[in-house]
C-alpha positions in Angstrom: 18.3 186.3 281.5 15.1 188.0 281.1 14.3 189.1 285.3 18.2 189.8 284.8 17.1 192.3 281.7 14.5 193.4 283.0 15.9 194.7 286.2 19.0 196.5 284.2 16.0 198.4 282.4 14.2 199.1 285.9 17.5 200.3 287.3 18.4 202.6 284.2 14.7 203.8 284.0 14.8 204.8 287.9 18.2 206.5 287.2 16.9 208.3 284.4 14.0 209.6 285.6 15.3 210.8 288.6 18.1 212.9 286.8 14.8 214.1 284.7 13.1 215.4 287.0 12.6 219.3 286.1 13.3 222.5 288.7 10.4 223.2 287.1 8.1 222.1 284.7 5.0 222.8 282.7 2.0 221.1 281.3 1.7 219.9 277.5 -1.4 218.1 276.2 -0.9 215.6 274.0 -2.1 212.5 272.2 -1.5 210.5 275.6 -2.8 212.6 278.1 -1.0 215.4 279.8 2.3 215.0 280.8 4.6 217.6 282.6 7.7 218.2 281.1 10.8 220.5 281.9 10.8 224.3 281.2 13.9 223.5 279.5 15.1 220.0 278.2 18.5 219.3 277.5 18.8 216.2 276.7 16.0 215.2 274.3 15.5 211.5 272.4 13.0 211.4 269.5 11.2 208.7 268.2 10.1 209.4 264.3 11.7 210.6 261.4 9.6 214.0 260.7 10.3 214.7 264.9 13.9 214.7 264.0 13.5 217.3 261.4 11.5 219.6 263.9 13.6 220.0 266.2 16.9 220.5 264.4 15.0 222.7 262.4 14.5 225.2 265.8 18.5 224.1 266.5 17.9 221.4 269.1 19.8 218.1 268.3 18.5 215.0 270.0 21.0 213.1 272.1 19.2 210.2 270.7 16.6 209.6 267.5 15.4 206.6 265.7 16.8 205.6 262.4 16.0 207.0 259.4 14.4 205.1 257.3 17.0 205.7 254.1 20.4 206.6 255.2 23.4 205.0 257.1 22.2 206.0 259.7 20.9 209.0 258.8 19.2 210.9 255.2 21.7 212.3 253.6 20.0 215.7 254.1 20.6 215.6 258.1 23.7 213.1 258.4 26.1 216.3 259.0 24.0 217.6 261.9 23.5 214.0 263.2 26.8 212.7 263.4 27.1 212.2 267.0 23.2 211.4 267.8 22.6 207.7 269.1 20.8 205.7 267.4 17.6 204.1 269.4 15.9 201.7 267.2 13.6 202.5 264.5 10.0 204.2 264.7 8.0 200.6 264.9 11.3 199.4 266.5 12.1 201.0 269.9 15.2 200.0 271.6 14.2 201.0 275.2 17.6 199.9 277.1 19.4 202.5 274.6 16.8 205.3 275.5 17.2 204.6 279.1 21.0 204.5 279.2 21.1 208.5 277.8 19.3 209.9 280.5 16.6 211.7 278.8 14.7 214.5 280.4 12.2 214.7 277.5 10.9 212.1 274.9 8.7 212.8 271.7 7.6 210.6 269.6 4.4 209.3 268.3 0.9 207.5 269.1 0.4 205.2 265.7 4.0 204.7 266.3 4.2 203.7 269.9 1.2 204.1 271.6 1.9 200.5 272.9 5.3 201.1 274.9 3.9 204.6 276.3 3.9 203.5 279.8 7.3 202.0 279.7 8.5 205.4 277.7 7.0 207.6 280.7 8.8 205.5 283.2 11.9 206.6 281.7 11.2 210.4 281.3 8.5 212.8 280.7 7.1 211.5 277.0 4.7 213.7 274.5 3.4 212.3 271.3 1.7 213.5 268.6 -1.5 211.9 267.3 -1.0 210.4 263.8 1.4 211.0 260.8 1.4 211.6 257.0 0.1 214.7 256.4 -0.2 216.3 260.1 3.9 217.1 260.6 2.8 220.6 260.6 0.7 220.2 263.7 3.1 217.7 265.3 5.7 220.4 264.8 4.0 222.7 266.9 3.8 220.0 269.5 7.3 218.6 269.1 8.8 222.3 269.2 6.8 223.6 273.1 7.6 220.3 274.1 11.5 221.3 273.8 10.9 224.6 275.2 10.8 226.3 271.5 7.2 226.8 270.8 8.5 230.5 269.6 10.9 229.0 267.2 8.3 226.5 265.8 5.7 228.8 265.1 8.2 231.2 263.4 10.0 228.8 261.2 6.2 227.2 260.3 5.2 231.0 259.1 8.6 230.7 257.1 7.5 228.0 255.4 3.9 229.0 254.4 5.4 232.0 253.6 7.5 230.3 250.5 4.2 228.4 250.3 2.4 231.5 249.5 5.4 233.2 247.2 5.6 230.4 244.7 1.9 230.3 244.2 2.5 233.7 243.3 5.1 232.7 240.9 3.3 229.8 239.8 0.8 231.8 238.5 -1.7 229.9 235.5 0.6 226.7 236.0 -1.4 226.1 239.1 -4.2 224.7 236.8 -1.8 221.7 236.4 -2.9 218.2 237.3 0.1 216.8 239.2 0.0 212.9 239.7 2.1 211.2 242.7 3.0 207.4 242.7 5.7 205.5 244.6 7.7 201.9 243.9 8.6 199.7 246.9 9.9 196.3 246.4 7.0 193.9 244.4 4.8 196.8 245.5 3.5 200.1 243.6 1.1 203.2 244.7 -0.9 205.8 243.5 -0.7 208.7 246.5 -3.8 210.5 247.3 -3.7 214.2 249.3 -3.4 213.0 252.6 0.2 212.2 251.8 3.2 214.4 253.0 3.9 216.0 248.9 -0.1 215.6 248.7 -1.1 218.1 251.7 2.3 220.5 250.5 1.0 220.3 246.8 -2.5 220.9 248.1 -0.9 224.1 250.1 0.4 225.9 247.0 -2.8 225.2 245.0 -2.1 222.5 242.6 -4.7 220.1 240.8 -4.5 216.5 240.8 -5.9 214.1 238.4 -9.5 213.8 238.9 -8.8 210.1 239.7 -6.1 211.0 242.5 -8.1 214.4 243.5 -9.3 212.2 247.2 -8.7 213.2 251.0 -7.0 209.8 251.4 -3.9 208.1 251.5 -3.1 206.1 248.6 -4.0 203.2 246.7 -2.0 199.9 245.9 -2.2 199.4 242.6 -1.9 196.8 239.2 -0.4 197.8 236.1 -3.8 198.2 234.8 -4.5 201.3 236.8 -1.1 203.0 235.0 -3.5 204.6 233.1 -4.9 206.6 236.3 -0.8 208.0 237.0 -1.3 210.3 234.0 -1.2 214.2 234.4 0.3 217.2 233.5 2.8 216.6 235.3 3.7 213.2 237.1 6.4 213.0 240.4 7.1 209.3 241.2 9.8 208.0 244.2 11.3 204.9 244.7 11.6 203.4 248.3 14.8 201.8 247.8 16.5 200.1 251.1 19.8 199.0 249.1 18.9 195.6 247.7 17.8 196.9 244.3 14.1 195.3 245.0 12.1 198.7 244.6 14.4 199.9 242.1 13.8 196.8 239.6 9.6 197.4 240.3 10.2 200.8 239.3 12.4 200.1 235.9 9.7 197.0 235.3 6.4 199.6 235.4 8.7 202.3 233.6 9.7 200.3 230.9 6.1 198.7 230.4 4.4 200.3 226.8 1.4 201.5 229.0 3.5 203.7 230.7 5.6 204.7 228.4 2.4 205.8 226.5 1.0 207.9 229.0 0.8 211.6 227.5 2.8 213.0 230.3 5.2 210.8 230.1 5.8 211.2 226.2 5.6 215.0 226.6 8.9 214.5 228.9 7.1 215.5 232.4 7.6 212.5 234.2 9.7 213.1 236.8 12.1 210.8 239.7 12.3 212.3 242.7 13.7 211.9 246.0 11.9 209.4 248.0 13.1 211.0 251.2 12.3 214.3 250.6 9.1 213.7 248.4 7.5 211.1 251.6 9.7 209.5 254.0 11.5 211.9 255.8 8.5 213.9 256.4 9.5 216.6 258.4 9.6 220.5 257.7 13.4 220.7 256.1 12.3 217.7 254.0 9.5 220.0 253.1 11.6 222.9 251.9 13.8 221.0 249.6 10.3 219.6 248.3 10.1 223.2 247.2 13.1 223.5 245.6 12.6 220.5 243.9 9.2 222.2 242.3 11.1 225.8 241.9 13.6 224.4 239.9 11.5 222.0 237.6 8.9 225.1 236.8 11.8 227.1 236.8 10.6 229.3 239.1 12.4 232.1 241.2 14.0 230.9 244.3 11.8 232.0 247.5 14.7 231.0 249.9 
């Protein structure tokens, strides 16, 4: 059964990179190497969440993507323009037969992700991936977007976004001298997030304090309920990872319920607020980023810079 597998994925590899290969091509450097990939690709699968966002947000819809991590199949924030997208696994979860059976002429995805099934990728078709994750989605845009032939479109909708960036500092004004704290409930699991986080680095962008305790160019910290002390600011954002069997969501009610944290000064002066989870970290990717935005806009009733 396995030489029997193993050969199907040999045959629909060979298939699939011969119907790849380019009239012409060019050269992208990438966390792998330098691979050469098709002027312009048609049929493109991608392999992480914030890779997805990318390219639909230059209006290129994969053939194939990897699962999001919340949604059925897809966040709720991309399901309409994903409804007929394949479905190839998850990020730490590749399904390789499915990738090989759509024909690719381009993969993206990513080295912390996949760096391990790279060879077996490039077999298949032309794969680029970006170097790490959390708060580098800005650079792996760039990549992601000349990899599908819209380098142009990348660069133009990042200068959008730091545009907005730039307009609701403006706004913001002397509320920039806030202290915003960022934690996040998982199931038997809580965390403190640093700056190198995906709302950290955005936060960071507009020019936002954090809590001299959270004010680190790191990732996060897992954390007791003795450290609830340290999620005080002026203003606290907390998410809650919930896959659908209420685990994360009961963590969350049991630390929001407890008298430490329901003594913390931000949270008595009603600034405590439950965000998104997909937007505010998972999803990761540039439209995720933009409703981040309108999340702040509308919560420091701000002017809309859409």
């Amino acid at each position: 059964m396995k030489l029997l597998r193993r050969s199907v994925l040999a045959s629909l590899a060979l298939a699939a990179l011969v119907s790849a290969l380019p009239v012409s091509a060019r050269e992208i450097t990438h966390a792998m190497g330098v691979t050469d990939v098709p002027d312009n690709p048609q049929r493109i699968v991608v392999l992480t969440n914030e890779g997805t966002e990318a390219l639909l947000a230059v209006g290129v819809t994969p053939i194939g993507a990897v699962r999001s991590w919340l949604g059925d199949p897809w966040y709720d924030h991309i399901a309409e323009q994903m409804a007929d997208v394949t479905v190839v696994g998850e990020e730490s979860a590749i399904n390789l037969e499915a990738i090989a059976a759509l024909e690719p002429d381009l993969i993206v995805g990513n080295k912390t992700r996949q760096e391990k099934i790279y060879e077996q990728l490039s077999a298949i078709a032309p794969t680029v991936m970006s170097e790490r994750l959390r708060g580098d989605w800005k650079i792996n845009m760039a990549l992601y977007t000349d990899a599908a032939g819209k380098g142009e479109e990348g660069k133009a909708a990042l200068a959008d976004f730091d545009a907005r960036i730039d307009r609701i500092a403006e706004a913001a004004g002397p509320l920039l001298e806030e202290e915003i704290s960022l934690g996040r409930f998982m199931a038997s699991l809580t965390r403190i997030y640093y700056k190198d986080t995906f709302a950290g680095l955005i936060l960071s962008e507009i020019g936002f304090k954090r809590p001299a305790v959270q004010d680190k160019a790191e990732f996060a910290d897992d954390v007791g309920k003795e450290r609830i002390p340290d999620f005080d600011g002026d203003r606290l954002f907390y998410f809650v990872y919930e896959t659908g069997d209420g685990a994360a969501q009961s963590q969350a009610n049991d630390w929001t319920s407890d008298p430490l944290w329901q003594n913390l000064p931000v949270v008595k002066a009603g600034k405590a607020y439950a965000v998104d989870d997909a937007i505010w970290n998972t999803a990761g990717g540039i439209l995720a980023a933009n409703l981040l935005l309108d999340d702040l806009e509308k919560i420091y009733e701000l002017p809309s810079t859409r």
